[in-house]
PDB file of the backbone (N, CA, C, O) and the ligand in Angstrom, with CONECT records:
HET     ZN  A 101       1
ATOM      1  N   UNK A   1    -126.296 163.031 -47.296  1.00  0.00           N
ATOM      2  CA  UNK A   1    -126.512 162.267 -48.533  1.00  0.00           C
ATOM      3  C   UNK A   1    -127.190 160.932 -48.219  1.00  0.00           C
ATOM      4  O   UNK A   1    -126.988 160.287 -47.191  1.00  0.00           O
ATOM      5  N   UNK A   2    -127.901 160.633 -49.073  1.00  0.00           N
ATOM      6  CA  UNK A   2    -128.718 159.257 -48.777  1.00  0.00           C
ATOM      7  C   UNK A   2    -127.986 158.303 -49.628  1.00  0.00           C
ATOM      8  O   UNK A   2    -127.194 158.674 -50.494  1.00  0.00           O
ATOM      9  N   UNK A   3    -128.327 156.761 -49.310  1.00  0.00           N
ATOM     10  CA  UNK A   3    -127.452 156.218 -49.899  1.00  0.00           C
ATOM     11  C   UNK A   3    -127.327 155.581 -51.496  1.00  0.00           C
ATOM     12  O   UNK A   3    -126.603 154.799 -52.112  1.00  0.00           O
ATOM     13  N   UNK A   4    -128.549 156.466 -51.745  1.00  0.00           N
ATOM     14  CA  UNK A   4    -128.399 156.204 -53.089  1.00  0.00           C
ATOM     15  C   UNK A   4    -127.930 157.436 -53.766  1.00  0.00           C
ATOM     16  O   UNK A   4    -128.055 157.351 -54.988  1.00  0.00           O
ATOM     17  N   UNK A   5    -127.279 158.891 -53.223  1.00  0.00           N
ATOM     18  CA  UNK A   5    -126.679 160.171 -53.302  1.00  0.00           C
ATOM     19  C   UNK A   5    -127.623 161.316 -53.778  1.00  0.00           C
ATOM     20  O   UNK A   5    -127.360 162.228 -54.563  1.00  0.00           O
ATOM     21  N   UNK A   6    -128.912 161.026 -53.045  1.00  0.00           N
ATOM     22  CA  UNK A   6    -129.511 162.123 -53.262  1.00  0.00           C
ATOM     23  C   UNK A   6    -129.267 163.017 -51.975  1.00  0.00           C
ATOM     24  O   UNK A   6    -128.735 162.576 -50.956  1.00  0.00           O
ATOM     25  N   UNK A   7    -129.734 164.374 -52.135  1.00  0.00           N
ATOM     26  CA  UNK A   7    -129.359 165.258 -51.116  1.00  0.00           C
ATOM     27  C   UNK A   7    -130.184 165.041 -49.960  1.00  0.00           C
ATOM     28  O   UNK A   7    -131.357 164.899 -50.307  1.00  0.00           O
ATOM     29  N   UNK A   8    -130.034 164.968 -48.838  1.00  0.00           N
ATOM     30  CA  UNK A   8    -130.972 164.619 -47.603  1.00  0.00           C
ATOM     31  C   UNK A   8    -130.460 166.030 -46.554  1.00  0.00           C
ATOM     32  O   UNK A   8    -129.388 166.625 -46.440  1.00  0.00           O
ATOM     33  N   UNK A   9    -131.586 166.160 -46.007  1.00  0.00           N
ATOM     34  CA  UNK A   9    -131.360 167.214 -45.256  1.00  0.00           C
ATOM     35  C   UNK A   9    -132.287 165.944 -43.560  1.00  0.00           C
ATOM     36  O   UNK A   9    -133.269 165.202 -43.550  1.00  0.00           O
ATOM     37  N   UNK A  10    -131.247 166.351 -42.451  1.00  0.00           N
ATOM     38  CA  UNK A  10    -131.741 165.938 -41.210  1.00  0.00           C
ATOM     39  C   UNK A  10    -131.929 167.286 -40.253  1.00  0.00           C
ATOM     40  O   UNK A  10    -131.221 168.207 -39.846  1.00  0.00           O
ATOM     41  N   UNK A  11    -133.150 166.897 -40.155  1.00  0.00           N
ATOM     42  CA  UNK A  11    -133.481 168.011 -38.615  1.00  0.00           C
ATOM     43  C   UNK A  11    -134.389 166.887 -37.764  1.00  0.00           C
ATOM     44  O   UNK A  11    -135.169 166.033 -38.186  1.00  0.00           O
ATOM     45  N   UNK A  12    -133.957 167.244 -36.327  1.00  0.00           N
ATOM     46  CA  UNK A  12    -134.758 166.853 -35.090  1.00  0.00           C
ATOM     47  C   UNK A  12    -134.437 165.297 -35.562  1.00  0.00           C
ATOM     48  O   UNK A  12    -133.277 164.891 -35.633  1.00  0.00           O
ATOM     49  N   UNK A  13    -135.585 164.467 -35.880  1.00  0.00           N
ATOM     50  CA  UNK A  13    -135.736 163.002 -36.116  1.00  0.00           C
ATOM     51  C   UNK A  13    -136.290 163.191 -37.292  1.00  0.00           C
ATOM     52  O   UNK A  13    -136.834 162.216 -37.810  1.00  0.00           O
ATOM     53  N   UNK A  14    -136.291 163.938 -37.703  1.00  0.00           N
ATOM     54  CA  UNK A  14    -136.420 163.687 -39.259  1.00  0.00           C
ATOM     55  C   UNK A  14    -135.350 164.004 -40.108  1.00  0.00           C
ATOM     56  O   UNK A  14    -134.182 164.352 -39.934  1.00  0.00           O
ATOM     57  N   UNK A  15    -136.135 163.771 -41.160  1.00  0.00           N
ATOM     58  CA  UNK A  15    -135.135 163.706 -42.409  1.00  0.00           C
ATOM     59  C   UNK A  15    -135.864 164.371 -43.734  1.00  0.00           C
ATOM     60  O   UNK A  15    -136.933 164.744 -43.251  1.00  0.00           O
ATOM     61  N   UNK A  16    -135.889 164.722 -45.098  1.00  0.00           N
ATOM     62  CA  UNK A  16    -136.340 165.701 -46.028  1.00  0.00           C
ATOM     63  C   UNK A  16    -135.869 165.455 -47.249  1.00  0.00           C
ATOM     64  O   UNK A  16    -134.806 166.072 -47.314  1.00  0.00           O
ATOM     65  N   UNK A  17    -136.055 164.927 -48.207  1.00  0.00           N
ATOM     66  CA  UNK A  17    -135.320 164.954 -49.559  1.00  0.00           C
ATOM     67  C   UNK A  17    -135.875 166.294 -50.139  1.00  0.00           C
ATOM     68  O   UNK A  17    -136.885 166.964 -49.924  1.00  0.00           O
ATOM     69  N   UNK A  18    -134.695 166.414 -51.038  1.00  0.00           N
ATOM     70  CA  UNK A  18    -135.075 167.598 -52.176  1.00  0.00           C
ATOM     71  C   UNK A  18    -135.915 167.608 -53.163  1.00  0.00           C
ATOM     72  O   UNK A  18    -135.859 167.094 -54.280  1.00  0.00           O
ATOM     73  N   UNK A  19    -136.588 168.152 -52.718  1.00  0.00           N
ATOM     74  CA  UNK A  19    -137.839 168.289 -54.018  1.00  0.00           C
ATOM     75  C   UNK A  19    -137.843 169.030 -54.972  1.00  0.00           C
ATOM     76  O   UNK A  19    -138.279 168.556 -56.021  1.00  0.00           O
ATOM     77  N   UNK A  20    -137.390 170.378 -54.965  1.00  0.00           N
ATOM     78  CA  UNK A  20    -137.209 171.281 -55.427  1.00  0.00           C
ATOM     79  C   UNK A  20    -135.678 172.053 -55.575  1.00  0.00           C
ATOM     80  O   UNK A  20    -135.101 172.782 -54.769  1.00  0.00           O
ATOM     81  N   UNK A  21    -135.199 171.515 -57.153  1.00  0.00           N
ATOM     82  CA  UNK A  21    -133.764 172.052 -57.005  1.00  0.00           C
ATOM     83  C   UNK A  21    -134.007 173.512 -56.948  1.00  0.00           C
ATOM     84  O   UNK A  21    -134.997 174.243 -56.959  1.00  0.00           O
ATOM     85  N   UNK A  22    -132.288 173.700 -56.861  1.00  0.00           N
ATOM     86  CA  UNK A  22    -132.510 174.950 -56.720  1.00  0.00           C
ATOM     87  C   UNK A  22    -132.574 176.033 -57.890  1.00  0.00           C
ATOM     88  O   UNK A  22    -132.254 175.895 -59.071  1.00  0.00           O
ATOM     89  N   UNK A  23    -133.143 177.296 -57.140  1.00  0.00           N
ATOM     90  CA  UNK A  23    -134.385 177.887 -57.874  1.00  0.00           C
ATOM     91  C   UNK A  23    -133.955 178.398 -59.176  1.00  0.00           C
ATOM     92  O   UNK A  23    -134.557 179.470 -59.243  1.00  0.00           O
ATOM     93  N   UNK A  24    -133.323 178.281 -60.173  1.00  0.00           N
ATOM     94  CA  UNK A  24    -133.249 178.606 -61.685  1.00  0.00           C
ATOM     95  C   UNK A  24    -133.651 178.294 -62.345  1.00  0.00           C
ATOM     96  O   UNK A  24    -133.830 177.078 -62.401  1.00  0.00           O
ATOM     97  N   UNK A  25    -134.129 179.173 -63.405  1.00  0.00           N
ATOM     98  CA  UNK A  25    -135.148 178.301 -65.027  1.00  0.00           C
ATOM     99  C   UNK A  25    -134.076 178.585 -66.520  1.00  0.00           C
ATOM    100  O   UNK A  25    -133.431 179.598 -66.791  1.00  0.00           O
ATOM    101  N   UNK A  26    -134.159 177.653 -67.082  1.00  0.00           N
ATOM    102  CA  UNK A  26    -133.453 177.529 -68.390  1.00  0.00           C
ATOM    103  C   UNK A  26    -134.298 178.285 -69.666  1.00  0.00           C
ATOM    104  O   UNK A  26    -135.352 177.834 -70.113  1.00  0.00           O
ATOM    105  N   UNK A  27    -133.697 179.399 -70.116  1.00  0.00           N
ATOM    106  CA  UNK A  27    -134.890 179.598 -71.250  1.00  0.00           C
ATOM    107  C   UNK A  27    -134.407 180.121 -72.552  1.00  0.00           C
ATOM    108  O   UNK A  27    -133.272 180.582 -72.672  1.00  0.00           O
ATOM    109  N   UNK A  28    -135.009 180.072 -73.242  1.00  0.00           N
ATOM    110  CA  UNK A  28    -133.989 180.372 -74.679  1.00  0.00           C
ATOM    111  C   UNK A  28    -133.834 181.490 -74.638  1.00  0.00           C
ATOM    112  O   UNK A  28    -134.329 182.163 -73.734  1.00  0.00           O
ATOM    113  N   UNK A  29    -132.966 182.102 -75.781  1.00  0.00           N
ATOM    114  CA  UNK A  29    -133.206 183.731 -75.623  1.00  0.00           C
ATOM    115  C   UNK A  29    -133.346 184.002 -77.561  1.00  0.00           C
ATOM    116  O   UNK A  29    -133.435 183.106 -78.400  1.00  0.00           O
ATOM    117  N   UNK A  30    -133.326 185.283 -77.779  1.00  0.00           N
ATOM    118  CA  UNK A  30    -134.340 185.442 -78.500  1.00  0.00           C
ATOM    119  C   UNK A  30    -133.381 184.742 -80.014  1.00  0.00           C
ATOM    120  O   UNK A  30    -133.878 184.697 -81.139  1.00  0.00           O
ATOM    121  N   UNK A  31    -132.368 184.396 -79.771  1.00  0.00           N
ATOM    122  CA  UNK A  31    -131.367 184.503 -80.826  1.00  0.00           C
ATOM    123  C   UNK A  31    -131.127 182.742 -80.859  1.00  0.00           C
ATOM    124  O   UNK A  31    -130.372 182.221 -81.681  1.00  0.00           O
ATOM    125  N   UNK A  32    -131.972 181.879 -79.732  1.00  0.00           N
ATOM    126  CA  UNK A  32    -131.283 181.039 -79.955  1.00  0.00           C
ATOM    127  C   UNK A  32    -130.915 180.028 -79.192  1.00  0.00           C
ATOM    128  O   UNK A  32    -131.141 178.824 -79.313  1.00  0.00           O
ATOM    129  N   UNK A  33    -130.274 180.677 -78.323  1.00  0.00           N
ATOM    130  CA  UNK A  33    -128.905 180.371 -77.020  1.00  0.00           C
ATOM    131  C   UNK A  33    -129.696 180.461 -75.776  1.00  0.00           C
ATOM    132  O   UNK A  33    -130.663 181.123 -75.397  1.00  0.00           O
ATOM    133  N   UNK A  34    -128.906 179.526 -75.270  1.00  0.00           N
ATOM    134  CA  UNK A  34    -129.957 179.212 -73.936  1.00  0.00           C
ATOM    135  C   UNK A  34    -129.009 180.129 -72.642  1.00  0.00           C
ATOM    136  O   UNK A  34    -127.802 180.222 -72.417  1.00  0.00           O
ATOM    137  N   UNK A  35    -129.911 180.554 -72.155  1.00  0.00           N
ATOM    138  CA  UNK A  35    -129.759 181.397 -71.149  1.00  0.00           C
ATOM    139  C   UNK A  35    -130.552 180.880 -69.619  1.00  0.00           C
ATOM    140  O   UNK A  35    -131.346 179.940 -69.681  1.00  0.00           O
ATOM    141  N   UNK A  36    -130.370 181.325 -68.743  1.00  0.00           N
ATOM    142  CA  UNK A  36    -129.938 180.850 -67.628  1.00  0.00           C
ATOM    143  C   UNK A  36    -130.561 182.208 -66.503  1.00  0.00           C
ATOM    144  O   UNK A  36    -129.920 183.254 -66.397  1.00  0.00           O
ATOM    145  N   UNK A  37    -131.657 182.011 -65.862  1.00  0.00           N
ATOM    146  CA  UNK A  37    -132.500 183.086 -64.895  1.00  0.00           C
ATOM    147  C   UNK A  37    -132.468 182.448 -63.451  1.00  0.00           C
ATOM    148  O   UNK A  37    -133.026 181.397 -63.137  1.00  0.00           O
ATOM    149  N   UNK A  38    -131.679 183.306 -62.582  1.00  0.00           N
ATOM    150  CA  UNK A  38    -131.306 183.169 -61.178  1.00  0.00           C
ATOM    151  C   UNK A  38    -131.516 184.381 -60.816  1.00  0.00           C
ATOM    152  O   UNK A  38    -130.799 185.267 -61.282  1.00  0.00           O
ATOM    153  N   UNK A  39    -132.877 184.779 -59.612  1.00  0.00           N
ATOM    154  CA  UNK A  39    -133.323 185.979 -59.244  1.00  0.00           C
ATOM    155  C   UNK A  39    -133.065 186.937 -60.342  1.00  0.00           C
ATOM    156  O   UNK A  39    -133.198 186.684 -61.540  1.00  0.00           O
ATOM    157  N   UNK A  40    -132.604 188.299 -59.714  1.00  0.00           N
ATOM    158  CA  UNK A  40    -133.382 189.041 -60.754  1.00  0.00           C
ATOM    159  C   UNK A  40    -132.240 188.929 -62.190  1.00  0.00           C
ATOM    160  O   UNK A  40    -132.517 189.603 -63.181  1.00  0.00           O
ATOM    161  N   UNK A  41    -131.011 188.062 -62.193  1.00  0.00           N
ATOM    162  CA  UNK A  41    -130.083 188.494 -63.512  1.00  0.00           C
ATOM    163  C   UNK A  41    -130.042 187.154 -64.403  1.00  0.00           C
ATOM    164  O   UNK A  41    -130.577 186.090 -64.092  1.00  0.00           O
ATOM    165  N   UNK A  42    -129.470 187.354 -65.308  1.00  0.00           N
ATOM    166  CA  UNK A  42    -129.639 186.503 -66.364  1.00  0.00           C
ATOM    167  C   UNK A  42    -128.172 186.014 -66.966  1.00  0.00           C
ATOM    168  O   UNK A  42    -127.145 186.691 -66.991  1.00  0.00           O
ATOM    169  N   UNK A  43    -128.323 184.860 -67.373  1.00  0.00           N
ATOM    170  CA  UNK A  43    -126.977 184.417 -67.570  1.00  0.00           C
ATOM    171  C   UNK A  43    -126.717 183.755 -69.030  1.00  0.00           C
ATOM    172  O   UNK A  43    -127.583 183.016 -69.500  1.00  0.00           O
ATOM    173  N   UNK A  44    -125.477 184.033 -69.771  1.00  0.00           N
ATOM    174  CA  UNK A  44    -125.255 183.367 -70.935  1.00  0.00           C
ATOM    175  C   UNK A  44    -124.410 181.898 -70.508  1.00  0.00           C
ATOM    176  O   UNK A  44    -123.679 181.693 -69.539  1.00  0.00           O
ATOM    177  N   UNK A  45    -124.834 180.932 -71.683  1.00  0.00           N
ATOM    178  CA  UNK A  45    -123.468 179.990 -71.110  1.00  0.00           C
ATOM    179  C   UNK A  45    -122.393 180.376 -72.260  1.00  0.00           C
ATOM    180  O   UNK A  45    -122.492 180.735 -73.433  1.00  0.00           O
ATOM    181  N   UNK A  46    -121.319 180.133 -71.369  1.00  0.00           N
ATOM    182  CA  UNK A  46    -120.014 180.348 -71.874  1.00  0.00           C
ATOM    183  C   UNK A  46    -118.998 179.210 -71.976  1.00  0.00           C
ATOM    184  O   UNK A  46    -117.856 179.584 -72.243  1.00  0.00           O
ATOM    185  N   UNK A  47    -119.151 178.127 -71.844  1.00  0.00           N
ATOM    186  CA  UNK A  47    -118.372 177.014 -71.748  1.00  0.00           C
ATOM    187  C   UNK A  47    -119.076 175.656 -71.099  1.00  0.00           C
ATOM    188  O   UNK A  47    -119.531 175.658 -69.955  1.00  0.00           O
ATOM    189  N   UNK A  48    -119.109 174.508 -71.963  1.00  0.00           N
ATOM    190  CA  UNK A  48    -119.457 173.524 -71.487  1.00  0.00           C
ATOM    191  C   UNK A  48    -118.543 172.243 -71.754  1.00  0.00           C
ATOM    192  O   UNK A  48    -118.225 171.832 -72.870  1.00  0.00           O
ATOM    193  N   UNK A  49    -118.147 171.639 -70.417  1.00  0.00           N
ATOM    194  CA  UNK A  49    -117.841 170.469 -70.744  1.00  0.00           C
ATOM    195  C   UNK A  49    -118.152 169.623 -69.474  1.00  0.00           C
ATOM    196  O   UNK A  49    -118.055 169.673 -68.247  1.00  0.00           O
ATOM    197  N   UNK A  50    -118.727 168.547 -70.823  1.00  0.00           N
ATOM    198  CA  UNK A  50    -118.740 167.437 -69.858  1.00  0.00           C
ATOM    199  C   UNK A  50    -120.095 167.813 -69.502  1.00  0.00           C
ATOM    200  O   UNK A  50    -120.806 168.575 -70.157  1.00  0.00           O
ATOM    201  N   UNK A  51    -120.554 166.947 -67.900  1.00  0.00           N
ATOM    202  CA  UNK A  51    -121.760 168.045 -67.684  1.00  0.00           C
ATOM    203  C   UNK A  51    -121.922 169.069 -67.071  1.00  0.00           C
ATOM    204  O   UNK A  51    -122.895 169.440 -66.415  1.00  0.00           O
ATOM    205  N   UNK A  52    -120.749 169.663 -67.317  1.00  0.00           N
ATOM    206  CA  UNK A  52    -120.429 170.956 -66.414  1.00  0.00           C
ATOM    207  C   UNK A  52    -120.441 172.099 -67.057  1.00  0.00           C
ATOM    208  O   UNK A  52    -119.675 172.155 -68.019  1.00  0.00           O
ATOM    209  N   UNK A  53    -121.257 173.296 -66.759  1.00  0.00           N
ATOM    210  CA  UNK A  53    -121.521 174.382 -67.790  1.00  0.00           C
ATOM    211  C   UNK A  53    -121.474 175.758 -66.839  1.00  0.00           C
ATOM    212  O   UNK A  53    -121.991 175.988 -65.745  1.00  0.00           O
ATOM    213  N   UNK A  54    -120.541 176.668 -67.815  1.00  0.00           N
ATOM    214  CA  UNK A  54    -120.306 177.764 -66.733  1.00  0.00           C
ATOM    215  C   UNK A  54    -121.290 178.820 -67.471  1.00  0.00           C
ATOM    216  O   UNK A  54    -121.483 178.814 -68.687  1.00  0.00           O
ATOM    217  N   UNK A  55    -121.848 179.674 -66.611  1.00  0.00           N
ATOM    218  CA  UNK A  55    -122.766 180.916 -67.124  1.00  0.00           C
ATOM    219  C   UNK A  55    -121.871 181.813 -66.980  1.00  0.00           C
ATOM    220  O   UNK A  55    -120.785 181.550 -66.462  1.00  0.00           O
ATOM    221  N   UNK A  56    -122.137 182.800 -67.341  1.00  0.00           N
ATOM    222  CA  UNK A  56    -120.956 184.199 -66.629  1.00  0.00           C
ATOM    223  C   UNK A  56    -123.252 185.306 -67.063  1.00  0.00           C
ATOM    224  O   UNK A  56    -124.347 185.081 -67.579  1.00  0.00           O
ATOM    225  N   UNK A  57    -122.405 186.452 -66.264  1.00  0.00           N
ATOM    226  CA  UNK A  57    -123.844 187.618 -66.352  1.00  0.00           C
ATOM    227  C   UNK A  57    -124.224 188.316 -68.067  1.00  0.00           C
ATOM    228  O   UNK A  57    -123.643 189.265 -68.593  1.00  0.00           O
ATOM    229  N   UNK A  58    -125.400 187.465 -68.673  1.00  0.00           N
ATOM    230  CA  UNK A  58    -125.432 188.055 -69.539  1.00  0.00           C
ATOM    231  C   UNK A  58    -125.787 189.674 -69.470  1.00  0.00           C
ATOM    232  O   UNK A  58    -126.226 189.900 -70.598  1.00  0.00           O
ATOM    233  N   UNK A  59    -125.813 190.621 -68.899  1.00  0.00           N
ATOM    234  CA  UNK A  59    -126.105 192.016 -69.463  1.00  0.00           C
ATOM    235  C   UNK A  59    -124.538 192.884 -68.962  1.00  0.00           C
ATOM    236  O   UNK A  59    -124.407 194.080 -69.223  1.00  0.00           O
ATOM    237  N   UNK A  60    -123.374 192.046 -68.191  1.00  0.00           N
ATOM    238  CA  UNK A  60    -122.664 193.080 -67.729  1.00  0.00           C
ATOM    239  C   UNK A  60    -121.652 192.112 -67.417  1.00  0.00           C
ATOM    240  O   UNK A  60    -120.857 192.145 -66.478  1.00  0.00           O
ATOM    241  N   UNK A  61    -121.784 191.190 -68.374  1.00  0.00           N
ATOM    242  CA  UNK A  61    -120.249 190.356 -68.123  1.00  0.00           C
ATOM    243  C   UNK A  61    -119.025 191.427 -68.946  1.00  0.00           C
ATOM    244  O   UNK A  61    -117.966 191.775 -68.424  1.00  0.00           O
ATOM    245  N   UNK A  62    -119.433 191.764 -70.154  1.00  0.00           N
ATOM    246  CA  UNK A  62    -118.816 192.517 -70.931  1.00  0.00           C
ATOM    247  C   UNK A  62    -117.731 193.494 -70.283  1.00  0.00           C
ATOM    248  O   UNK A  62    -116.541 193.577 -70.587  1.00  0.00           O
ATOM    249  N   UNK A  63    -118.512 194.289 -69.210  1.00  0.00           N
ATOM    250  CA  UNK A  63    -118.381 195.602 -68.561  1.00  0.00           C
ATOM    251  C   UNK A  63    -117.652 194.775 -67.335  1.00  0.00           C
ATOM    252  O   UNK A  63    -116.872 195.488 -66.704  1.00  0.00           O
ATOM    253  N   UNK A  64    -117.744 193.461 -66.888  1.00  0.00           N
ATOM    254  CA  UNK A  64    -116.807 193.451 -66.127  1.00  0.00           C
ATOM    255  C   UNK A  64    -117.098 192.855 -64.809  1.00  0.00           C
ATOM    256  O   UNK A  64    -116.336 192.716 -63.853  1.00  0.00           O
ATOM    257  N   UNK A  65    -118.250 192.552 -64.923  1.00  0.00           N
ATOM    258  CA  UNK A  65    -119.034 191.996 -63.946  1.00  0.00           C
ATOM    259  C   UNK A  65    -118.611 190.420 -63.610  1.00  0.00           C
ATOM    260  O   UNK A  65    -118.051 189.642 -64.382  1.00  0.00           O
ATOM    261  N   UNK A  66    -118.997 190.191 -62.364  1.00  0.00           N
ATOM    262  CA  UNK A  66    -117.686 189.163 -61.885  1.00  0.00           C
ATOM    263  C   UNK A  66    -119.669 188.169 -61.860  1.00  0.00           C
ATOM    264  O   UNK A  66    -119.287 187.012 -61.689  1.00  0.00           O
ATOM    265  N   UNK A  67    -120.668 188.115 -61.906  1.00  0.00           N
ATOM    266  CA  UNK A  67    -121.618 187.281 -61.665  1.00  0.00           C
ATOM    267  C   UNK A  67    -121.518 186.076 -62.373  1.00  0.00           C
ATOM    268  O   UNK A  67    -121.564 186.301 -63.583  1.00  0.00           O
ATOM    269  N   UNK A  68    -121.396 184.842 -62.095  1.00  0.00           N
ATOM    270  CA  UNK A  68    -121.859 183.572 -62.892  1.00  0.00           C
ATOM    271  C   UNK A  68    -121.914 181.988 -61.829  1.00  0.00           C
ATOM    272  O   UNK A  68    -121.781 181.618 -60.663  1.00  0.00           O
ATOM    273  N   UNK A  69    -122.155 181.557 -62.973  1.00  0.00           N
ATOM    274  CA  UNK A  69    -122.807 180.255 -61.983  1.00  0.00           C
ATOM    275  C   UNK A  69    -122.489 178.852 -63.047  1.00  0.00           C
ATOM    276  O   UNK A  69    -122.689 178.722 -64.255  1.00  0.00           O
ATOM    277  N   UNK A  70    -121.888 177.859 -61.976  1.00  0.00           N
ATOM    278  CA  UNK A  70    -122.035 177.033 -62.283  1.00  0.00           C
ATOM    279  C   UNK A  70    -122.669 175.580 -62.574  1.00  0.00           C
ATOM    280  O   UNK A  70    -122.458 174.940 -61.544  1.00  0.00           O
ATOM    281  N   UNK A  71    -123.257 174.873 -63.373  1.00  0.00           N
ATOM    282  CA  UNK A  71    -124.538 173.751 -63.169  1.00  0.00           C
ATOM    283  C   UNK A  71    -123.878 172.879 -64.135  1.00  0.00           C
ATOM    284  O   UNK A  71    -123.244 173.016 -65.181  1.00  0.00           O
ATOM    285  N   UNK A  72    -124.408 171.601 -63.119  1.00  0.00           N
ATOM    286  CA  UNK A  72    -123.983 170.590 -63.816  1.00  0.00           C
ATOM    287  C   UNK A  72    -125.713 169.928 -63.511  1.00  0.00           C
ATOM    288  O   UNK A  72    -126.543 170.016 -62.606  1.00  0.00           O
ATOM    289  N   UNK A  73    -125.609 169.216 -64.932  1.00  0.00           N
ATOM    290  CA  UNK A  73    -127.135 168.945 -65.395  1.00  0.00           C
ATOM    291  C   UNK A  73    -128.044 169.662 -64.587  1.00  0.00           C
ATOM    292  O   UNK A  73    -127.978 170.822 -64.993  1.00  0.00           O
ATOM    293  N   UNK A  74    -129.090 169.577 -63.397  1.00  0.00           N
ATOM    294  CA  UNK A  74    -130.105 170.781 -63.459  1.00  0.00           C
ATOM    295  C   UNK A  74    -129.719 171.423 -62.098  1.00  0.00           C
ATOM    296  O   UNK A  74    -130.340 172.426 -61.745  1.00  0.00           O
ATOM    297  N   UNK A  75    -128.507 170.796 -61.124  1.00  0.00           N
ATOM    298  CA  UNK A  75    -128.026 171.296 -60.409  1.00  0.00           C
ATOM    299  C   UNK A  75    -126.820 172.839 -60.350  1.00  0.00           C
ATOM    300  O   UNK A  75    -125.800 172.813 -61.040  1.00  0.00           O
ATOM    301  N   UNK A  76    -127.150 174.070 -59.446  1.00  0.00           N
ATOM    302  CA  UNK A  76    -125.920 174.787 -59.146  1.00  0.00           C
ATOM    303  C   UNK A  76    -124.893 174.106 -58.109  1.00  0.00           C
ATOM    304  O   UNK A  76    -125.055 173.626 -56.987  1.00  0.00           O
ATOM    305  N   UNK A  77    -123.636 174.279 -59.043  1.00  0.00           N
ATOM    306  CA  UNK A  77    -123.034 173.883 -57.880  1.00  0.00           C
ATOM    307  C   UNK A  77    -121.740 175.009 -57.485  1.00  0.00           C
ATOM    308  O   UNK A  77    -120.967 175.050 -56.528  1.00  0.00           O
ATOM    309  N   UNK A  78    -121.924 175.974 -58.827  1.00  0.00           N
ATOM    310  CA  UNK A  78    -121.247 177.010 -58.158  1.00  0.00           C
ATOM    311  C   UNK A  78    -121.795 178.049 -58.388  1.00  0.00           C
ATOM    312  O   UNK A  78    -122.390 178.203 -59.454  1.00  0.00           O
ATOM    313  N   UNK A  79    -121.718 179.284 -57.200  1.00  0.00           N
ATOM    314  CA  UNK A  79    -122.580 180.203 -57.081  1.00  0.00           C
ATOM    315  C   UNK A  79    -121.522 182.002 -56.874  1.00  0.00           C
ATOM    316  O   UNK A  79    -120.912 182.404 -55.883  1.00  0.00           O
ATOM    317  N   UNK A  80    -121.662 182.523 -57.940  1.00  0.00           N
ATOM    318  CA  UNK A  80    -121.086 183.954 -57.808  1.00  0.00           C
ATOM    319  C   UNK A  80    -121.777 185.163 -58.088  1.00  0.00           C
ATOM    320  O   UNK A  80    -121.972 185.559 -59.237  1.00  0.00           O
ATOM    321  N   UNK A  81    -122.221 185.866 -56.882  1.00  0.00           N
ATOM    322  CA  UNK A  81    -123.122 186.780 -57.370  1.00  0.00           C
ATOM    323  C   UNK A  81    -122.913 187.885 -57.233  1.00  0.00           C
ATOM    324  O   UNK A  81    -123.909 188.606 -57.300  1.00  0.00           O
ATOM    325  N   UNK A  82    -121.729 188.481 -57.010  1.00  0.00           N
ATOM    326  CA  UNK A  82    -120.814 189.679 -56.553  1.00  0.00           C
ATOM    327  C   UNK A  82    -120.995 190.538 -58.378  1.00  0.00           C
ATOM    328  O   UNK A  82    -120.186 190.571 -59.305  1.00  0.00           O
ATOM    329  N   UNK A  83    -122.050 190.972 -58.289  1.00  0.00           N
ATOM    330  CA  UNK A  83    -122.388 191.796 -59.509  1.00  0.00           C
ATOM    331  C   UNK A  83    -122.151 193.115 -58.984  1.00  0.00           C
ATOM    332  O   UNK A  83    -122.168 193.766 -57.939  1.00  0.00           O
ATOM    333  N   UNK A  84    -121.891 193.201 -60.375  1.00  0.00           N
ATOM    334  CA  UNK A  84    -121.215 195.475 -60.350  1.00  0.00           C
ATOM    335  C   UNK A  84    -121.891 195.962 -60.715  1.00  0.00           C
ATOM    336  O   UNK A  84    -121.588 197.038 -61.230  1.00  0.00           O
ATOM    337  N   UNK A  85    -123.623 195.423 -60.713  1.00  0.00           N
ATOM    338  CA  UNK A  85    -124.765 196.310 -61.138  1.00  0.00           C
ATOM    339  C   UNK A  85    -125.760 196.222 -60.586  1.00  0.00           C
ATOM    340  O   UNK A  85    -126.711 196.933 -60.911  1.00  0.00           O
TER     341      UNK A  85
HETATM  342 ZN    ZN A 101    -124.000 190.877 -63.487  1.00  0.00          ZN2+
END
């Protein structure tokens, strides 16, 4: 962490800030509701508080599927991808 708490990565004698969070896009879906694209699955949100917002798997949460993710503003900070599909 740098000391103003951005993420720093050190290798060798260097050092690297984040440029590029990590890799998800926010996009509406057709109804509305913002949905949530991490490789190939897609996510509904299901609860927000604060700035903390949980996704669970929109096509197979229903059925039982354990996939979702957590982000707080444009960061993941929790990651579950143990999908049953
Ligand atoms: Zn899933």
């Amino acid at each position: 962490m740098s000391r103003r708490g951005k993420p720093l990565l050190r290798h060798g004698a260097y050092s690297y800030y984040q440029k590029k969070k990590t890799g998800f896009t926010q996009v509406m879906s057709r109804r509305g509701k913002p949905l949530l694209r991490h490789g190939a699955y897609s996510y509904y949100q299901k609860k927000k508080t604060g700035l903390k917002t949980s996704w669970v798997c929109s096509t197979h949460h229903p059925k039982g599927c354990k996939g979702a993710i957590v982000t707080v503003e444009s960061e993941i900070i929790r990651l579950n991808e143990n999908h049953n599909h």
